[in-house]
Rosetta silent file (secondary structure, phi, psi, omega in degrees, C-alpha in Angstrom):
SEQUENCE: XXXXXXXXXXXXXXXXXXXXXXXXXXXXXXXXXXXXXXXXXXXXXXXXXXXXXXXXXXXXXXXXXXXXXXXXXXXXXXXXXXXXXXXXXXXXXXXXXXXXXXXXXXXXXXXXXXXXXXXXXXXXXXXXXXXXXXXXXXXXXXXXXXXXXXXXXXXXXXXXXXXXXXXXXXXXXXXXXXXXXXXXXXXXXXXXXXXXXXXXXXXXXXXXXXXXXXXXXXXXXXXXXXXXXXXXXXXXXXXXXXXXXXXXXXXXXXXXXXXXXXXXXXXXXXXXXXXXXXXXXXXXXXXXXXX
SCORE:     score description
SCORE:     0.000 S_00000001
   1 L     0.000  124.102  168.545  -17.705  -14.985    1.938 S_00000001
   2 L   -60.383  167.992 -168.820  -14.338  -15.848    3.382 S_00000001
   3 L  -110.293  167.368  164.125  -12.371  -13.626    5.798 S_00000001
   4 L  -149.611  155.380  173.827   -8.286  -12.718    5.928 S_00000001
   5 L   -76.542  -56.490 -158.850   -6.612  -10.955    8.595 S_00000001
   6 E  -117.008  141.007 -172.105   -4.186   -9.819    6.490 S_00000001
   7 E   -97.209  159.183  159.109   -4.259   -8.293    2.642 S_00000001
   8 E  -140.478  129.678  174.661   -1.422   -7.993    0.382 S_00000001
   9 E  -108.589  132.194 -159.187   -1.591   -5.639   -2.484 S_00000001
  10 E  -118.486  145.977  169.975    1.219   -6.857   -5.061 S_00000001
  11 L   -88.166 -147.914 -156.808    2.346   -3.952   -7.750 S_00000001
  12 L   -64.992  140.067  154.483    4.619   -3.927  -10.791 S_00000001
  13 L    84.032   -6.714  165.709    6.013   -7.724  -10.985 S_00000001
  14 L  -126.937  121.999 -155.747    3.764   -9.312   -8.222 S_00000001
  15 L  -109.617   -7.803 -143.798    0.683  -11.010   -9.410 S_00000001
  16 L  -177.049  133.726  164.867    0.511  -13.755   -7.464 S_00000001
  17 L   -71.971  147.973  138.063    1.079  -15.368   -3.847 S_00000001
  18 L   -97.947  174.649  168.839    3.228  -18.636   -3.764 S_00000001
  19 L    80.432   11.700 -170.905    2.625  -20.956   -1.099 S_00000001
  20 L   -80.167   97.615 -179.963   -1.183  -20.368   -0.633 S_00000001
  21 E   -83.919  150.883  178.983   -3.339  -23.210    0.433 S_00000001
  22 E    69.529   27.946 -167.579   -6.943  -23.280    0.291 S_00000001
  23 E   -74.755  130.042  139.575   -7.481  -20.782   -2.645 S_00000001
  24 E  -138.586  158.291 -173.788  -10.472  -18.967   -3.592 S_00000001
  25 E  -113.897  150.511 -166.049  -11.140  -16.362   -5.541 S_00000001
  26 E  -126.929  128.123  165.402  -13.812  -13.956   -4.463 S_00000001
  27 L  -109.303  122.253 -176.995  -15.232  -10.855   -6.738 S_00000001
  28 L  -107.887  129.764 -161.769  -16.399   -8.285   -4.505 S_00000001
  29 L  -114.816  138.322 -172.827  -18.634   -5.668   -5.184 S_00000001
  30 L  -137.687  177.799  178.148  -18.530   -2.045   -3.183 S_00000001
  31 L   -65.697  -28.522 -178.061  -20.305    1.473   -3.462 S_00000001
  32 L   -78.544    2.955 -179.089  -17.137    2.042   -5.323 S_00000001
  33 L    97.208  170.260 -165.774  -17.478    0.424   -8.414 S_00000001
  34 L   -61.409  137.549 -178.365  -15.444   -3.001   -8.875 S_00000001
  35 L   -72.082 -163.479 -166.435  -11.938   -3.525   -7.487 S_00000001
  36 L   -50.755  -42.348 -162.076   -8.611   -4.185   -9.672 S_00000001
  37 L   159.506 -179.046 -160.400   -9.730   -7.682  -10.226 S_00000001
  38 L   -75.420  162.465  162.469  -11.032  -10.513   -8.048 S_00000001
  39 E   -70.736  111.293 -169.910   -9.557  -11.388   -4.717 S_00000001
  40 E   -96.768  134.364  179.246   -7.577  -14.434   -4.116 S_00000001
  41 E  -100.947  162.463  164.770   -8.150  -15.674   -0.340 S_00000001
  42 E  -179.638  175.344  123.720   -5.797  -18.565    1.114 S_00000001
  43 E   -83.496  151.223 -147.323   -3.651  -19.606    3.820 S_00000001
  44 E  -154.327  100.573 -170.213   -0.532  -18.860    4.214 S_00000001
  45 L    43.401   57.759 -168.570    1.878  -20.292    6.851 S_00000001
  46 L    62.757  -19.955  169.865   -1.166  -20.655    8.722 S_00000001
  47 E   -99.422  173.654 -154.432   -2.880  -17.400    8.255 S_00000001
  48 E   -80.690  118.996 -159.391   -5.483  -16.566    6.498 S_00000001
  49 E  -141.280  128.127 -172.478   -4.534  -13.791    3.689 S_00000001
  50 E   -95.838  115.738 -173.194   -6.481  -12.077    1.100 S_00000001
  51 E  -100.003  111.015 -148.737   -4.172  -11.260   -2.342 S_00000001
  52 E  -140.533  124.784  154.573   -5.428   -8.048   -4.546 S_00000001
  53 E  -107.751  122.716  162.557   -2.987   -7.296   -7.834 S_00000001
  54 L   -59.358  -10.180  170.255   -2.958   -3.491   -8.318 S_00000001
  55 L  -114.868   30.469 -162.178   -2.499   -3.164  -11.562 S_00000001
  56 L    55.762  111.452  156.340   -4.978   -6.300  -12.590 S_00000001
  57 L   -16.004   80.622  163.427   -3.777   -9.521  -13.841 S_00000001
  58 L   142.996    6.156 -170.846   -2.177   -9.185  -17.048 S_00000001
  59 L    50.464   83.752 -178.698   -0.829   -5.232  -15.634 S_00000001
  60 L  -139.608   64.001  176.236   -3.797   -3.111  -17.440 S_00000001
  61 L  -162.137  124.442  176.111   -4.451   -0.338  -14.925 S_00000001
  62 L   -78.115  153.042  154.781   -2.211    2.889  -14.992 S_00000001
  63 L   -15.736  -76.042  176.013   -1.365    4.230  -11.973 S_00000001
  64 L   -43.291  -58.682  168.469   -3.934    7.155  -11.918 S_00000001
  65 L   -24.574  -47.470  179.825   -6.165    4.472  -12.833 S_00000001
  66 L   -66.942  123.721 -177.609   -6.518    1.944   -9.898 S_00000001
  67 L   -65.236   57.037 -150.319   -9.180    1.883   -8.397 S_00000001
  68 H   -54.438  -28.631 -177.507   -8.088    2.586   -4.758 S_00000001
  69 H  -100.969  -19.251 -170.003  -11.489    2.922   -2.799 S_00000001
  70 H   -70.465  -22.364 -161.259  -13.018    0.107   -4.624 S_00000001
  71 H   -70.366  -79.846 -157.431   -9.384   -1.993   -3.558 S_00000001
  72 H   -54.018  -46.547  175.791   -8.835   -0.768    0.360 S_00000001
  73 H   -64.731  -43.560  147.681  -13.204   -1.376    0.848 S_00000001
  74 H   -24.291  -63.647 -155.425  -13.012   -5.082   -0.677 S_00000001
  75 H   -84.310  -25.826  167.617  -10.389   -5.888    1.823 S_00000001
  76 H   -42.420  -60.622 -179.889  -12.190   -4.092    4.561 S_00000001
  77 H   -45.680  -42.522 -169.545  -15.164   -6.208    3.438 S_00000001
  78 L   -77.694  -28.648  170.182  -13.363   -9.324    4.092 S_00000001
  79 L   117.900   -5.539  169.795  -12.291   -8.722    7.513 S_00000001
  80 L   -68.006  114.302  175.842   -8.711   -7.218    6.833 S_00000001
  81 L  -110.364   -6.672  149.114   -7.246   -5.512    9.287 S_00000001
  82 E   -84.135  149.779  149.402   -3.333   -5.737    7.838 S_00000001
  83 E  -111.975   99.795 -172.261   -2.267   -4.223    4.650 S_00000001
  84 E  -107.216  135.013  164.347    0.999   -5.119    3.056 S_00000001
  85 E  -102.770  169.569  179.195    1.730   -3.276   -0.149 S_00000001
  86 E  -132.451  131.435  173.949    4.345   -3.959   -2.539 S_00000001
  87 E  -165.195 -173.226 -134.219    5.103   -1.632   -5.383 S_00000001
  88 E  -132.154   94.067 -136.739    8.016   -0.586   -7.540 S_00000001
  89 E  -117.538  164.305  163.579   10.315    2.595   -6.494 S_00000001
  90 E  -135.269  166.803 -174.361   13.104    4.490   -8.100 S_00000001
  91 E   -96.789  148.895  165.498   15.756    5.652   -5.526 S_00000001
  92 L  -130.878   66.076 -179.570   16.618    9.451   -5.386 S_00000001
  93 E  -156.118  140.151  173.717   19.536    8.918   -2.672 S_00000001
  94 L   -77.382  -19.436  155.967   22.823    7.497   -3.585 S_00000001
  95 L   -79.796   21.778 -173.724   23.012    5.045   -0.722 S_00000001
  96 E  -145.416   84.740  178.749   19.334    3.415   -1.520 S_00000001
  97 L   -70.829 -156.777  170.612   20.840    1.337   -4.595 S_00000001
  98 L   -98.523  154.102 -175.548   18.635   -0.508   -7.145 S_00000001
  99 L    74.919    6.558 -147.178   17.538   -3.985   -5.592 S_00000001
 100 L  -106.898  148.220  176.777   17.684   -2.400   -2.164 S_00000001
 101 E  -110.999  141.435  165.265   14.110   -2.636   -0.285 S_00000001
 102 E  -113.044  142.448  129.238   12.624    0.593    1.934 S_00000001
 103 L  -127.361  111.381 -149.790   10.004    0.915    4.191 S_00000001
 104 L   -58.643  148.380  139.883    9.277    4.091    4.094 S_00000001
 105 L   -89.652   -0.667  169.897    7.938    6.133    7.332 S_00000001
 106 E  -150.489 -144.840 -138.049    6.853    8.875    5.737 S_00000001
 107 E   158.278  103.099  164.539    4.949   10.142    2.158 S_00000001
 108 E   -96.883  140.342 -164.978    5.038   13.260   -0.033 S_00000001
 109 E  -138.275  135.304 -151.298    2.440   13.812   -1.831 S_00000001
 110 E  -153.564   23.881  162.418    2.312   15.055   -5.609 S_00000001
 111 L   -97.352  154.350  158.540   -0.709   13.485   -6.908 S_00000001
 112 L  -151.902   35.258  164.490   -3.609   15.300   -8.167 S_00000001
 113 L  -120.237   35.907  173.662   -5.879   13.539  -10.415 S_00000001
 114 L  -147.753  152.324 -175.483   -7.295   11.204   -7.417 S_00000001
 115 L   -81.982  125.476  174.068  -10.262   10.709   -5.175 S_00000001
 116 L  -116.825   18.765 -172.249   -8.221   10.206   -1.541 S_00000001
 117 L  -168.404  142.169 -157.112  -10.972    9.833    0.471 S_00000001
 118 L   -82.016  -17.845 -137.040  -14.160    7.850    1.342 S_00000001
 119 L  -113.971  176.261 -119.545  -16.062   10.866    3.015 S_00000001
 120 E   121.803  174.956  153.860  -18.015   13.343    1.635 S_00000001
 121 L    41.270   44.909  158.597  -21.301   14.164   -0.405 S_00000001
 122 L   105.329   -7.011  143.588  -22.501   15.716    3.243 S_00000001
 123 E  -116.435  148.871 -161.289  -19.950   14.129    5.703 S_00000001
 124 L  -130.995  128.650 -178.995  -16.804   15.461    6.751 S_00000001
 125 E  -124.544  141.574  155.668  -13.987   13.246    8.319 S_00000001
 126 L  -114.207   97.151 -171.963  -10.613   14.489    9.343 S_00000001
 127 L  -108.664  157.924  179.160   -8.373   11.709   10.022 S_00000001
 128 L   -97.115  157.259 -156.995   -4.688   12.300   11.151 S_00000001
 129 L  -151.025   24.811  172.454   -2.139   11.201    9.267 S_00000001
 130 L   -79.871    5.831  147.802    1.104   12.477   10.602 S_00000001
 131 L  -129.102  150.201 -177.899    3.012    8.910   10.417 S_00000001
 132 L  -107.707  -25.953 -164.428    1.080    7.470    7.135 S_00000001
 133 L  -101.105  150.806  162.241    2.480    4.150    7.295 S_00000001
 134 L   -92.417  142.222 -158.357    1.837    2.138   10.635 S_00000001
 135 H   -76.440  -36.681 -154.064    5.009    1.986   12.740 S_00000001
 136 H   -59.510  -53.056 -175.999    3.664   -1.190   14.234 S_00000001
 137 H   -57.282  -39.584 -177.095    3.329   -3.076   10.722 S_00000001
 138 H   -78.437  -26.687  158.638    6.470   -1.824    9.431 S_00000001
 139 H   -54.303  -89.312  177.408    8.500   -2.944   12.334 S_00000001
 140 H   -15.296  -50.742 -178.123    7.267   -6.114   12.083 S_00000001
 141 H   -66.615  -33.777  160.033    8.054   -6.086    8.306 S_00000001
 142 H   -59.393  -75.533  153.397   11.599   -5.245    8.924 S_00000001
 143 H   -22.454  -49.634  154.984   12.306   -7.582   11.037 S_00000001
 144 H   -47.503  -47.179  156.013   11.017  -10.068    8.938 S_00000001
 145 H   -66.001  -30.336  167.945   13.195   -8.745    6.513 S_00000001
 146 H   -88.701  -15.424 -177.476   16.482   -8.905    8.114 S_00000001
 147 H   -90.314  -14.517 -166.713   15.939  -12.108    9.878 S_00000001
 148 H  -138.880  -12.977  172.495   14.810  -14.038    6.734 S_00000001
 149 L  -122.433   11.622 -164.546   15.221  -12.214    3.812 S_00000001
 150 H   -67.823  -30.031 -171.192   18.130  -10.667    4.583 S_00000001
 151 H   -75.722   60.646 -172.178   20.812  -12.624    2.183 S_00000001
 152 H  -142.708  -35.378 -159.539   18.065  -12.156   -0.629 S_00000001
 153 L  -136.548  146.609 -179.289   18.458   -8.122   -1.260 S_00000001
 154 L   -84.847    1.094  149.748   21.550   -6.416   -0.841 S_00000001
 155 L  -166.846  168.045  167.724   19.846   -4.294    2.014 S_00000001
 156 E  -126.420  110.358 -179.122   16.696   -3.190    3.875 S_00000001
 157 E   -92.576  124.066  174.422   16.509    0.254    5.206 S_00000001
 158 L   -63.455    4.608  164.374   13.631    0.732    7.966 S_00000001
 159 L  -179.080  178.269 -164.515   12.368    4.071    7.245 S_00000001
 160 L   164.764  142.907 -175.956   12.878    6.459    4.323 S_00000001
 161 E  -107.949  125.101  169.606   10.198    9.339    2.824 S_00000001
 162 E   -86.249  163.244   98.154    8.506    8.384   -0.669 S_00000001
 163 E   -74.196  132.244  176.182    6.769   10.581   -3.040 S_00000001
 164 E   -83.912   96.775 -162.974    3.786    9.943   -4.458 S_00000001
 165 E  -117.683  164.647 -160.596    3.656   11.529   -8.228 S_00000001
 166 L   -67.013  -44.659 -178.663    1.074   11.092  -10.534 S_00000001
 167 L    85.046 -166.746  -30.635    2.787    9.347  -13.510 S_00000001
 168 L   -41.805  -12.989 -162.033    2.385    7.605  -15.999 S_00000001
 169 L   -86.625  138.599  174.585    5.527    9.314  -17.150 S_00000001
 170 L   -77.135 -174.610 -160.943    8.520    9.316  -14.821 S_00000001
 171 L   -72.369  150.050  156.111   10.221   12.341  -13.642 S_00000001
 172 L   -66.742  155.876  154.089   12.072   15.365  -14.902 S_00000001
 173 H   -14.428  -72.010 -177.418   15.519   16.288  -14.046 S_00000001
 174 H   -20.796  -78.402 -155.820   13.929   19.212  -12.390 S_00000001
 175 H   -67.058  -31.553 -175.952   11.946   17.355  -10.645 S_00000001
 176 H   -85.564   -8.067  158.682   13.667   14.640   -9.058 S_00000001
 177 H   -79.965  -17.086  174.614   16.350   16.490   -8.190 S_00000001
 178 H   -75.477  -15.391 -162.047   13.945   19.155   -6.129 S_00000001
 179 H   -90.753  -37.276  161.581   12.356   15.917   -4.270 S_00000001
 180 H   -55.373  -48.041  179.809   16.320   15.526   -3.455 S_00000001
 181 L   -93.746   30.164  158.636   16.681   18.538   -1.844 S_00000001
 182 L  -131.264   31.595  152.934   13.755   17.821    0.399 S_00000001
 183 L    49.845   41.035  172.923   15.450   14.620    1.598 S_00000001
 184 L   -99.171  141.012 -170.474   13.216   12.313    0.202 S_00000001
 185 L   -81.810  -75.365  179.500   14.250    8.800   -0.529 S_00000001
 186 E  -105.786  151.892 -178.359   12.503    7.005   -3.136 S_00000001
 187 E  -143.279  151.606 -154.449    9.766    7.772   -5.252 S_00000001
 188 E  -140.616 -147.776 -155.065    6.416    6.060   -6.837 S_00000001
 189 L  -176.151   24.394 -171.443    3.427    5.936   -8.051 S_00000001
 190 L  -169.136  -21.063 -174.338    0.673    3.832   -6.215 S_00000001
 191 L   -49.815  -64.212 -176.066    1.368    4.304   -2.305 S_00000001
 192 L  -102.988  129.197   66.022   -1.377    7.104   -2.404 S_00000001
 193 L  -100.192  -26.647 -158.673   -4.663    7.522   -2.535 S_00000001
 194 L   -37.210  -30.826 -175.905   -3.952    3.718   -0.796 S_00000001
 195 L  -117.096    5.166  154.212   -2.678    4.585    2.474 S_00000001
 196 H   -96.143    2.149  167.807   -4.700    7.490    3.244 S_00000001
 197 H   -98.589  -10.030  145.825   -7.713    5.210    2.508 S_00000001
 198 H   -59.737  -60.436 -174.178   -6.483    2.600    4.740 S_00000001
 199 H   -42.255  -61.880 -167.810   -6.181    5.138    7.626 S_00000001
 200 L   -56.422   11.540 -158.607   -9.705    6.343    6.842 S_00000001
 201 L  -141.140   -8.829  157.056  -10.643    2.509    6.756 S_00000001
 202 L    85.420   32.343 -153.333   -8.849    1.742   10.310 S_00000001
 203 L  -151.867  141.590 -166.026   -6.589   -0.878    8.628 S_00000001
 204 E  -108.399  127.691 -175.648   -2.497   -0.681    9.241 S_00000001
 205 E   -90.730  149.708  144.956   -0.425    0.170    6.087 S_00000001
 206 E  -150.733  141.688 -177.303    2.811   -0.646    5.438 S_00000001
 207 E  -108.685  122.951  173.414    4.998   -0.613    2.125 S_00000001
 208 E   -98.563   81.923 -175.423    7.537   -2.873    1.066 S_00000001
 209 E   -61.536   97.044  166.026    9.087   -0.190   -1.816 S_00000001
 210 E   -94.733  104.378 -178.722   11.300   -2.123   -4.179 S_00000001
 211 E   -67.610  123.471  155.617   14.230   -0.110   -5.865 S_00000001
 212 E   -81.101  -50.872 -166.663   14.356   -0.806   -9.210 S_00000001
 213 E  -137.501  166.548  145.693   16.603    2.244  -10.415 S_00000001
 214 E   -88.710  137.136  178.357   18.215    5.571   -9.601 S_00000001
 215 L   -81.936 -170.873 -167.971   15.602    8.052  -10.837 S_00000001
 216 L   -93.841   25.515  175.954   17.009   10.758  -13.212 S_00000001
 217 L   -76.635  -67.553 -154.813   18.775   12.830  -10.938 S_00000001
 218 L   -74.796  113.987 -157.315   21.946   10.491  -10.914 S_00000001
 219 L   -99.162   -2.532  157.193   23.595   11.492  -14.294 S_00000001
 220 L   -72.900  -12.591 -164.989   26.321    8.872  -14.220 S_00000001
 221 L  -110.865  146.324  171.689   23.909    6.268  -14.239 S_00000001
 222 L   -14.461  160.778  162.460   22.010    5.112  -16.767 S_00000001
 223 L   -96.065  155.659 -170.793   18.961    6.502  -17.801 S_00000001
 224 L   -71.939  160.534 -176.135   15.729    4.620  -16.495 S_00000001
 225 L  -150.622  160.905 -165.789   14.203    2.458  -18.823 S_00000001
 226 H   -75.297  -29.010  176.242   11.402    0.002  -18.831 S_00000001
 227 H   -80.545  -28.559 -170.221   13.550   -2.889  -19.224 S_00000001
 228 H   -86.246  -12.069  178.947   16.040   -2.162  -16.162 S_00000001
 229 H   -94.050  -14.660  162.127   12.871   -1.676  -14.077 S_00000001
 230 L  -112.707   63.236  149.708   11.186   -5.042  -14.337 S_00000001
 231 L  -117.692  -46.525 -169.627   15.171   -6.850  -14.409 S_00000001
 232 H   -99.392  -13.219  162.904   15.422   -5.657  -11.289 S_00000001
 233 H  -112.807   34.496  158.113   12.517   -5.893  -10.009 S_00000001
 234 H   -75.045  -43.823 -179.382   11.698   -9.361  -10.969 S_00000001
 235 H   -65.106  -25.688 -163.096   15.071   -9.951   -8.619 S_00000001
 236 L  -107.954   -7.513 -172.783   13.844   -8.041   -5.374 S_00000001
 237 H   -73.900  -33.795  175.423    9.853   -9.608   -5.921 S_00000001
 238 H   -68.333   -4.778 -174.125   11.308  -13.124   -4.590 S_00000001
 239 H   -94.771  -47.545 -162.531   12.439  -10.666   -1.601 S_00000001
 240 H   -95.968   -7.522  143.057    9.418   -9.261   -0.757 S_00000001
 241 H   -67.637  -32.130  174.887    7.404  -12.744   -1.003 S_00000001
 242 H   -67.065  -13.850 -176.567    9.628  -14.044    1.341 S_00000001
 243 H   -96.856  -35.100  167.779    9.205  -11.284    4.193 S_00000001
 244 H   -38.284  -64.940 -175.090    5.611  -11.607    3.517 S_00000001
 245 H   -41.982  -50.094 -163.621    5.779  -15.156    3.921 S_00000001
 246 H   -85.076  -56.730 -175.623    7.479  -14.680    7.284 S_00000001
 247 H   -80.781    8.019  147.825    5.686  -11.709    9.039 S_00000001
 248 L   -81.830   77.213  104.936    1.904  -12.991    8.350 S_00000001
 249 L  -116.891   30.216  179.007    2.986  -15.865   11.015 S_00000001
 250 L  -130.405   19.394 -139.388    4.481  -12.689   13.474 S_00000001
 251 L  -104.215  144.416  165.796    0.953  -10.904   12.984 S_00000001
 252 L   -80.578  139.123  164.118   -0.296   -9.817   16.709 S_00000001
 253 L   -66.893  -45.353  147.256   -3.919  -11.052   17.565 S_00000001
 254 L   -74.490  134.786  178.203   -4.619   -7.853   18.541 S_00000001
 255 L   -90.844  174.926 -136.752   -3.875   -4.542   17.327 S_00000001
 256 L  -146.792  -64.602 -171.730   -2.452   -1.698   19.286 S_00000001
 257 L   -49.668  177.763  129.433   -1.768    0.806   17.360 S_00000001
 258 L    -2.150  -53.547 -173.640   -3.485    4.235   16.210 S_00000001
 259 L   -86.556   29.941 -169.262   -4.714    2.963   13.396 S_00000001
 260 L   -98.367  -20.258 -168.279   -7.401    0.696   15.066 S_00000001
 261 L  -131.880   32.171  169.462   -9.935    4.017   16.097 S_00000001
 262 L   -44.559  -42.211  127.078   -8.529    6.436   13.253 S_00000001
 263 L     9.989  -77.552 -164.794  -12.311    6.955   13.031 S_00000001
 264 L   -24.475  -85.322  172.260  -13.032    7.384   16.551 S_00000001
 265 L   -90.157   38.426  157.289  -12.530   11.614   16.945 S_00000001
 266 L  -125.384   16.508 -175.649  -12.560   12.283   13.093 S_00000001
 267 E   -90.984  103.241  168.143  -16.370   12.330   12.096 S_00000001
 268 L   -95.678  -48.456 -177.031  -16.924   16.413   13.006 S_00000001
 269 L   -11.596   90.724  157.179  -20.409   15.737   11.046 S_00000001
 270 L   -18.838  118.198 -162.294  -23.158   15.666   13.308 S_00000001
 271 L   -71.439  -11.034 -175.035  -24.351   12.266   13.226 S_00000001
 272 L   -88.493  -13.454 -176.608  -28.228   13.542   13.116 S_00000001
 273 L  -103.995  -10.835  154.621  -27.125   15.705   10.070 S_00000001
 274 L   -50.953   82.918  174.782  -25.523   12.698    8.072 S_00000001
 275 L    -1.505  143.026 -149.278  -27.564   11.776    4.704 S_00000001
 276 H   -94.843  -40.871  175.508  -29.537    8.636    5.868 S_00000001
 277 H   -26.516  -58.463 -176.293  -28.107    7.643    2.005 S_00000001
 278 H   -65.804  -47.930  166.973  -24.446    8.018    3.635 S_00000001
 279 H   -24.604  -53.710 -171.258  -25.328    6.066    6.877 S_00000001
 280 H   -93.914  -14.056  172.354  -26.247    3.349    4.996 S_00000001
 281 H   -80.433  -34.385  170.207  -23.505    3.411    2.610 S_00000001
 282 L  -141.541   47.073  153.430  -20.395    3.570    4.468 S_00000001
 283 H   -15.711  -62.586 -179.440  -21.994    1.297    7.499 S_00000001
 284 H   -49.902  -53.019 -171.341  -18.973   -0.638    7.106 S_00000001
 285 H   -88.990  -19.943 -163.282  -16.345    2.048    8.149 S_00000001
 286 H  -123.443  -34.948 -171.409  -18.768    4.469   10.515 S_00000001
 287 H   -38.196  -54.179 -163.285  -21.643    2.340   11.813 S_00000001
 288 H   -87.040   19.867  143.947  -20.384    1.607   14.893 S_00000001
 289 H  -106.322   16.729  174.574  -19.573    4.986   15.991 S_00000001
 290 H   -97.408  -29.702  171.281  -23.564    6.279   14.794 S_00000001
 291 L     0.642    0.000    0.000  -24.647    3.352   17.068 S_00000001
């Protein structure tokens, strides 16, 4: 099976690497049932990169829908130890315009019809998760973005708080203006369960959040619509291949950060009291601290 360092999950409007040499596509099978769709491996400006669309090829997976632990364990499986997502944002701040890219540092969270976690059925993990995104990855990603993608988007702001809401339907009045008065920037649909299943999976998150719209808080502006949300972000998806393109060749050989032992102090299970079932099941993320 081939390996990638680095993963890219592409959302609403990205379906598809350009530049990839040395494509295959690999269907991977996990305890979780099947991912999104198969896995395209290449290279990519010399690295190796594994390419997962979140809503499946042809966009036939709701939100709610995606299959998040079969997605994050697939890339695990492969040898990924980056993650860049991409997904599809509305802004609820009047300086975070439409076409404008975030990457967020922080993550409200207002889903509740999803499994967010690998652990369980007789093990208990606590992992912390007070920055969600890794600082290391998103620095990097900035930086990519202003040195190379900067003429492409009319800005990139370096930190910002999303909420995650359940969807499919976008927001009320109500609501997006209360998400406002808790000084949250942009808001989505797909970041989570995905980046607390990254943590739990030792793998460094980072989101490149492409504003599409003003959500419905902003009452001179239009209201959103389905058409203004893939116009614009068909315009910012040529943005966010290109910072891709540029930070997998900035990728560290080594990792640094936090998220390399999330694992490490968050198994309180007794390891002699762990289902032998479970042991054997999530090898991949826990074996080597049952060793």
């Amino acid at each position: 099976m081939p390996e990638a360092k680095l993963g890219v999950i592409g959302g609403s409007g990205l379906y598809e690497i350009d530049g990839l040499s040395d494509v295959e596509e690999v269907k991977v099978k996990t305890p979780f049932g099947d991912p999104s769709d198969a896995i395209v491996t290449g290279t990519l400006e010399g690295a190796k990169v594994a390419f997962l669309p979140r809503h499946g090829r042809g966009h036939r997976i709701l939100p709610t829908e995606v299959p998040s632990r079969a997605n994050i364990w697939a890339l695990k499986s492969l040898g990924v130890e980056w993650i860049i997502s991409v997904s599809a944002v509305g802004s609820l701040k009047q300086d975070v315009q439409p076409l404008d890219i975030v990457i967020p540092d922080q993550i409200i969270d207002r889903t509740k019809s999803r499994i967010n976690t690998f652990f369980g059925d007789g093990i208990v993990v606590h992992c912390t998760f007070a920055d969600p995104f890794c600082p290391a990855l998103s620095q990097l990603l900035y930086q990519a973005a202003y040195y190379d993608a900067g003429t492409r988007v009319p800005r990139i702001h370096p930190e910002g708080t999303y909420v995650a809401m359940e969807g499919p339907l976008f927001s009320t009045r109500a609501e997006s203006n209360l998400y406002r008065s808790w000084g949250a920037s942009i808001i989505g649909m797909t970041a989570l369960p995905e980046a607390k299943l990254a943590r739990e999976a030792e793998i460094c998150y980072a989101t490149l959040a492409c504003v599409t719209d003003y959500d419905c808080w902003h009452e001179i502006h239009e209201s959103v619509t389905i058409d203004m949300v893939i116009q614009n972000l068909t315009r910012t998806v040529e943005a966010a291949k290109a910072i891709i393109k540029k930070a997998c060749t900035q990728l560290p050989k080594r990792r640094k950060c936090g998220c390399t032992t999330a694992l490490r102090d968050a198994i309180i299970t007794s390891a002699e009291l762990i289902p032998a079932h479970k042991k054997e099941e999530l090898a991949l993320l826990i074996g080597k601290y049952l060793e």
